[in-house]
C-alpha positions as CSV (number, residue, x, y, z in Angstrom):
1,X,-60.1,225.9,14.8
2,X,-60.1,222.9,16.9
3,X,-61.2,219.3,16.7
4,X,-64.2,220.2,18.6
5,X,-65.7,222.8,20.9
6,X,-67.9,223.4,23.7
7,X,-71.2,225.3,22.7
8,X,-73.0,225.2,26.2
9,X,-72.9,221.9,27.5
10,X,-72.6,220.3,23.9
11,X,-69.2,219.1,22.4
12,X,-69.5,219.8,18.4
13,X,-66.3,217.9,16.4
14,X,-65.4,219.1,13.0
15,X,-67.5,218.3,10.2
16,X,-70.5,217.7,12.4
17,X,-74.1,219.8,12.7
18,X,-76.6,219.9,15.6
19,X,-78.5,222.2,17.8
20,X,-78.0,223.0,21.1
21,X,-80.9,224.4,23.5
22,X,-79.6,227.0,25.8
23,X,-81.8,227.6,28.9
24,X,-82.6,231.1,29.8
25,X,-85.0,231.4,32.1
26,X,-88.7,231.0,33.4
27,X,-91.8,232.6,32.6
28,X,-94.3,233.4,35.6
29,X,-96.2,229.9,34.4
30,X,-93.1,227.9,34.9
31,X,-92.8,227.3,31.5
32,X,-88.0,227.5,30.7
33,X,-87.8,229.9,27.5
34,X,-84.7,228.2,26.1
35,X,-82.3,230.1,23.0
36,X,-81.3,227.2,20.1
37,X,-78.3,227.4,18.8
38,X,-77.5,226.2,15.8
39,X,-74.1,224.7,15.4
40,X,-72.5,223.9,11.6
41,X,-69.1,222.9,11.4
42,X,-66.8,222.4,8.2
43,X,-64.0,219.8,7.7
44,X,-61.2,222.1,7.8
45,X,-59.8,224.7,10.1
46,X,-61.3,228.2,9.7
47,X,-62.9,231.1,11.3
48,X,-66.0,231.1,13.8
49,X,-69.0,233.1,13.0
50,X,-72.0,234.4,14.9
51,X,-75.6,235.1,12.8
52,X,-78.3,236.5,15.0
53,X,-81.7,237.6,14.6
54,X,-84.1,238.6,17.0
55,X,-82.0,240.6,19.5
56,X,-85.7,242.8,19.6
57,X,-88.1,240.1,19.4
58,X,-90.9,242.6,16.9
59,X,-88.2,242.8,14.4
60,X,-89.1,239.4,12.7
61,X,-87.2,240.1,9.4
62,X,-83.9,239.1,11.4
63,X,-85.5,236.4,12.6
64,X,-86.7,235.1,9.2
65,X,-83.5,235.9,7.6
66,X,-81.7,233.3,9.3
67,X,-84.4,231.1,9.5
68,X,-84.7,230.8,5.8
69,X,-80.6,230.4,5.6
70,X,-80.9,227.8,7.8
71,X,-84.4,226.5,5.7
72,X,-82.0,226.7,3.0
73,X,-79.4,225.1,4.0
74,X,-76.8,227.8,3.6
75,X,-74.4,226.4,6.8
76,X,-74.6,223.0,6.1
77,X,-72.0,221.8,3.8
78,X,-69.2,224.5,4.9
79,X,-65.8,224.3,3.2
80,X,-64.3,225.3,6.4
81,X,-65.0,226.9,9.7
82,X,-67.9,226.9,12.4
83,X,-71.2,228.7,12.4
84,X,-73.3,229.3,15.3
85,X,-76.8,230.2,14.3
86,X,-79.1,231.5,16.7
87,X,-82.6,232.9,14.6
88,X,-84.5,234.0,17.8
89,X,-82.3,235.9,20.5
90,X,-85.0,237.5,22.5
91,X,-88.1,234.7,23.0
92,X,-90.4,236.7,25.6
93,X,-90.0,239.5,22.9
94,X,-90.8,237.4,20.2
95,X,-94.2,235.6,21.7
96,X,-95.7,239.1,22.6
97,X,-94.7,241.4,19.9
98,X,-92.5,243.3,22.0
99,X,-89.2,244.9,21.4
100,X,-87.9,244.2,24.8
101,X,-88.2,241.4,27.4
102,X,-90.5,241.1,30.2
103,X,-89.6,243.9,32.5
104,X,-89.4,246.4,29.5
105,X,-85.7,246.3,29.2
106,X,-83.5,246.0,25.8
107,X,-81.1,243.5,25.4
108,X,-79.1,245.2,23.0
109,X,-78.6,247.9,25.6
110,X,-77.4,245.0,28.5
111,X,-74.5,243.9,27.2
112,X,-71.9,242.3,28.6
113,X,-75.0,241.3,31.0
114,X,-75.6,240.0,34.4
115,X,-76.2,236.2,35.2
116,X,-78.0,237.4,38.2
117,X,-79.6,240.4,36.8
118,X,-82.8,241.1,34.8
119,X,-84.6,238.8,32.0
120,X,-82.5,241.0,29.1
121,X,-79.0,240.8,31.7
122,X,-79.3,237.1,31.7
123,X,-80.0,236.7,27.9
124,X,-76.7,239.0,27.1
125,X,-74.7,237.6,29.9
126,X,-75.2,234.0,28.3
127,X,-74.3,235.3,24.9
128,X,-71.5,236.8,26.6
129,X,-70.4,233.9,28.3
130,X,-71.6,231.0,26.0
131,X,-71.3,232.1,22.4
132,X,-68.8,235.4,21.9
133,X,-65.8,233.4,23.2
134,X,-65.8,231.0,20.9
135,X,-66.4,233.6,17.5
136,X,-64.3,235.6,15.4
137,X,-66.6,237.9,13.9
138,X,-70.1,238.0,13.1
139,X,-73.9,239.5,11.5
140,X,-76.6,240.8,13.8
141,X,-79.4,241.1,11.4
142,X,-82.3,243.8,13.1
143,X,-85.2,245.7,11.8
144,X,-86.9,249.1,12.0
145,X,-88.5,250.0,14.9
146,X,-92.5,250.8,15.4
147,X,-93.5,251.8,12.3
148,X,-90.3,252.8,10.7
149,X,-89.1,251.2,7.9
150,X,-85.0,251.0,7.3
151,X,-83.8,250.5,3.9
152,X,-81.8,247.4,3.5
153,X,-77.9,248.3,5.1
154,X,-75.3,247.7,6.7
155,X,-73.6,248.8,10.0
156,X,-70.3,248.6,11.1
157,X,-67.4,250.5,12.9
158,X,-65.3,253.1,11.0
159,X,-62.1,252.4,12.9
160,X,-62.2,248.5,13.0
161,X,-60.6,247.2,10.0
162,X,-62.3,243.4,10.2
163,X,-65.7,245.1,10.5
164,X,-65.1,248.1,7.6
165,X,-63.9,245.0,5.2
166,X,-67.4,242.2,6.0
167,X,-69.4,245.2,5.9
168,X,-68.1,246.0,1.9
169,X,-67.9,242.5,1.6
170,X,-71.7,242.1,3.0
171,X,-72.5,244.6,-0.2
172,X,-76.2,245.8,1.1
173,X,-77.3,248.8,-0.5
174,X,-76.4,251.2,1.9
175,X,-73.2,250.7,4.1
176,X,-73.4,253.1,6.7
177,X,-70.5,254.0,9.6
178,X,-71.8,254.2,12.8
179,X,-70.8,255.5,16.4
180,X,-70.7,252.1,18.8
181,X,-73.5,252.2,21.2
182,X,-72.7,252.0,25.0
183,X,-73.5,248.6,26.3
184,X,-75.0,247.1,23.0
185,X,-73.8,243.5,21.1
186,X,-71.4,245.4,18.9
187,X,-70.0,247.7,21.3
188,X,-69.0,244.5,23.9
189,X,-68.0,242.6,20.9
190,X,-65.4,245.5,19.4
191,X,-64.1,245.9,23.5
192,X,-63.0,241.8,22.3
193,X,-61.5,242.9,19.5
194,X,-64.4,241.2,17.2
195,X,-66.2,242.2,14.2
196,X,-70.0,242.5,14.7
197,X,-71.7,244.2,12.1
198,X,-75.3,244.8,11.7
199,X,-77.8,244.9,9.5
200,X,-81.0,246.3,9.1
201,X,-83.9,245.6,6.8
202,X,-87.8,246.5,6.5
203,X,-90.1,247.4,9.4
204,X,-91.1,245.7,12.9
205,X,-93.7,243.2,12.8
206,X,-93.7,242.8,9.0
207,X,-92.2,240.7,6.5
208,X,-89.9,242.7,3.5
209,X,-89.0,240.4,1.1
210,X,-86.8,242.9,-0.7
211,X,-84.6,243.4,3.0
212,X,-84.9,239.5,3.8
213,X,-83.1,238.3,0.3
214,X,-80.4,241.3,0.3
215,X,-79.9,240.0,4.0
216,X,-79.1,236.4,2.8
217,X,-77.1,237.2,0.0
218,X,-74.8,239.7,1.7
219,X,-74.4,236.5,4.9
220,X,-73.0,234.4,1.4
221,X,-70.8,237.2,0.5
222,X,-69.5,237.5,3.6
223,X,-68.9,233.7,4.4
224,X,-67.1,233.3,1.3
225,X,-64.9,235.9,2.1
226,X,-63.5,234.1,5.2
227,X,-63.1,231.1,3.3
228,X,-66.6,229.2,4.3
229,X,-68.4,228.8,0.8
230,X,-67.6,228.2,-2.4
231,X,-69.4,231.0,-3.9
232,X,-72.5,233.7,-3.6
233,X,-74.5,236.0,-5.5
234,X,-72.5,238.8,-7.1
235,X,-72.9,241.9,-5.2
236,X,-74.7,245.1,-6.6
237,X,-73.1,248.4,-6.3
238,X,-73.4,249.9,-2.1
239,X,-73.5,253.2,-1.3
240,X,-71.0,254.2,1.5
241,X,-71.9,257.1,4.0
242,X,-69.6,258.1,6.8
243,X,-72.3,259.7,8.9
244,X,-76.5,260.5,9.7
245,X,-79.1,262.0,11.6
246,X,-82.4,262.1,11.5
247,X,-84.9,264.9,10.2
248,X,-87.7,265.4,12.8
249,X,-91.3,267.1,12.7
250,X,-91.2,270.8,13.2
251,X,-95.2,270.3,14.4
252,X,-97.6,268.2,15.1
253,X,-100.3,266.8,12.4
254,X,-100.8,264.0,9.7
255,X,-97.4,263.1,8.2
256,X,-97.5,261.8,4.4
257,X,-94.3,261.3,3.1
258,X,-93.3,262.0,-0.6
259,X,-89.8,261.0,-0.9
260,X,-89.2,257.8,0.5
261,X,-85.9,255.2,2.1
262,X,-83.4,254.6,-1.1
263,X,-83.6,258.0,-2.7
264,X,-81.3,260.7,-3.2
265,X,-82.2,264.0,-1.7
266,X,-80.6,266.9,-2.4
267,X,-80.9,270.1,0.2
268,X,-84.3,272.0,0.0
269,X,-86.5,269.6,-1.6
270,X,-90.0,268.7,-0.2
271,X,-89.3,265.4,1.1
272,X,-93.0,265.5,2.8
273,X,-95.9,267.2,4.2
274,X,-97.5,267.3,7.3
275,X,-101.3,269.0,7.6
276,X,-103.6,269.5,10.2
277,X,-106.3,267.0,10.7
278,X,-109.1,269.2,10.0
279,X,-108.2,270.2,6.1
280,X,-107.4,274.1,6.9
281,X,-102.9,273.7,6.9
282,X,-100.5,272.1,4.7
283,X,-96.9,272.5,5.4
284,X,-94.0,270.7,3.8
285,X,-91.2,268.9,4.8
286,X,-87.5,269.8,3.4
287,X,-84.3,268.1,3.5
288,X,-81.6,270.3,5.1
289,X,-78.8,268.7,3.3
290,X,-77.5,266.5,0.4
291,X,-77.7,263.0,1.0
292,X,-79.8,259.8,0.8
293,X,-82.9,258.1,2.5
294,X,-81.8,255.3,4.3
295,X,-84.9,255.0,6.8
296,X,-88.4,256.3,7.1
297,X,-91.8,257.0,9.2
298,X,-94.4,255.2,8.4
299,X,-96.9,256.7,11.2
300,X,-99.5,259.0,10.2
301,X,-100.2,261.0,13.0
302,X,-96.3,263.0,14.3
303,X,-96.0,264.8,17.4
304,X,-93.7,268.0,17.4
305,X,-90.1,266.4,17.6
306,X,-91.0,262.6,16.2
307,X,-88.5,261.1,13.7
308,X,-89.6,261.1,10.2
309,X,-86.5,260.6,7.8
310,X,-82.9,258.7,8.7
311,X,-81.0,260.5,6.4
312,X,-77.3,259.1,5.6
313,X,-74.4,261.4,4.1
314,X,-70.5,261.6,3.9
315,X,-69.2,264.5,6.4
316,X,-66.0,265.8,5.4
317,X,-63.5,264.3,7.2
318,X,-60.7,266.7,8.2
């Protein structure tokens, strides 16, 4: 680590804290939607790391996880290193409950981006640009999707060493390999050789305290593993799966589940129900295979094909 760096257009020296407000763009009023960065710096040479939340602006448990570690105070007196903070990724999202920016488009599926592109090309392109240059590694911290709730996890790559070790180190309860998707945050990161690994926690447009606190305590594990804190909670036992896939509705109907995300299934049992709307058919839902619950539906009305359980296991590995 340097004496200083260059976050944007701000210089940050060692030892030293600030923000720094990174325009994006306009919206149609005129109004510049601007991305802060946080920027914490320790006395002493060490690594750099990235904490996002926000990427999809409904998913406000990533927002509000490092929004209270910032609250907190978690970056500010760092034994060594740099941390760039940014809580809210994905503003336009954000301000109208939406997933994606303003033309409908993911962020986390246009990465390395486009300065000239679309609203979501320009907000990875300046992440690209501004922000993974200057890290080493670092926690992307997402949500479930319309009503689906994710127990609290952690993603990473199998085959990346950096991102197999912060992902144990990160100690959520579930620490779950997955296959890089094309054009996402973790995907472009890996392409850098850097560790991005993500985690996921409660449902979209609703707080989870449960998900929020695992989320801060596994970013405390994981800074003091590269040598940025003094200490953090002790870590509770994770279970590691190599693999998943998700269970969908055989039909259409009202969808009650009757296991739900943390527990153990075991092949064949009635995981849930789905019955007809008008009281006459009742048919149950069964796992297909050993495993556990590591996401689940929350919507009451299914269509044929909808996805009702995340279900994480360990495939043999020949």
């Amino acid at each position: 680590m340097s004496q200083f760096i260059k976050v944007y257009n701000t210089i940050v020296e060692a030892g030293q804290n600030t923000i720094v407000k990174i325009p994006v763009g306009r919206i149609p009023s005129g109004n510049v939607i601007s991305i802060k960065a946080h920027v914490y710096r320790g006395p002493r040479p060490g690594s750099c790391m990235a904490v996002t939340g926000g990427m999809h602006g409904d998913e406000v448990n990533g927002v509000e996880i490092v929004r209270r570690a910032i609250e907190q105070g978690v970056f500010e007196h760092l034994y060594a290193g740099t941390v760039i903070a940014i809580p809210l990724l994905n503003v336009y999202g954000f301000i109208n409950y939406s997933r994606d920016v303003s033309e409908g488009k993911d962020i986390n599926r246009s990465f390395p981006g486009n300065p000239n592109g679309s609203m979501a090309a320009r907000v990875a392109s300046l992440f690209t640009r501004q922000i993974l240059p200057l890290v080493d590694f670092g926690v992307d911290f997402h949500t479930g999707g319309r009503n689906h709730y994710n127990y609290p996890q952690i993603r990473y790559n199998l085959e990346h060493p950096l991102s197999r070790e912060l992902a144990l180190t990160f100690a959520a309860p579930f620490t779950v390999a997955s296959k890089l998707i094309p054009k996402s945050l973790r995907k472009t990161a890996l392409d850098a050789n850097k560790a991005i690994i993500v985690f996921e926690g409660g449902e979209n447009l609703r707080f989870d305290d449960f998900s929020i606190q695992q989320g801060i305590n596994g970013l405390r594990r994981v800074m003091v593993n590269r040598g940025m804190l003094p200490d953090a909670p002790p870590a509770s036992p994770t279970e590691t799966l190599n693999n998943s896939s998700w269970m969908r509705a055989n039909r259409s109907g009202i969808f009650r589940w009757i296991k739900c995300s943390g527990e153990p299934i075991v092949k064949g049992d009635i995981v849930g129900t789905i019955n007809d709307p008008f009281g006459e058919d009742s048919y149950p839902v069964r796992a297909k295979k050993n495993g556990w619950i590591i996401g689940h539906s929350n919507s009451p009305v299914v269509t044929q094909g909808d996805a009702l359980f995340h279900i994480g296991y360990n495939k043999r590995v020949k």
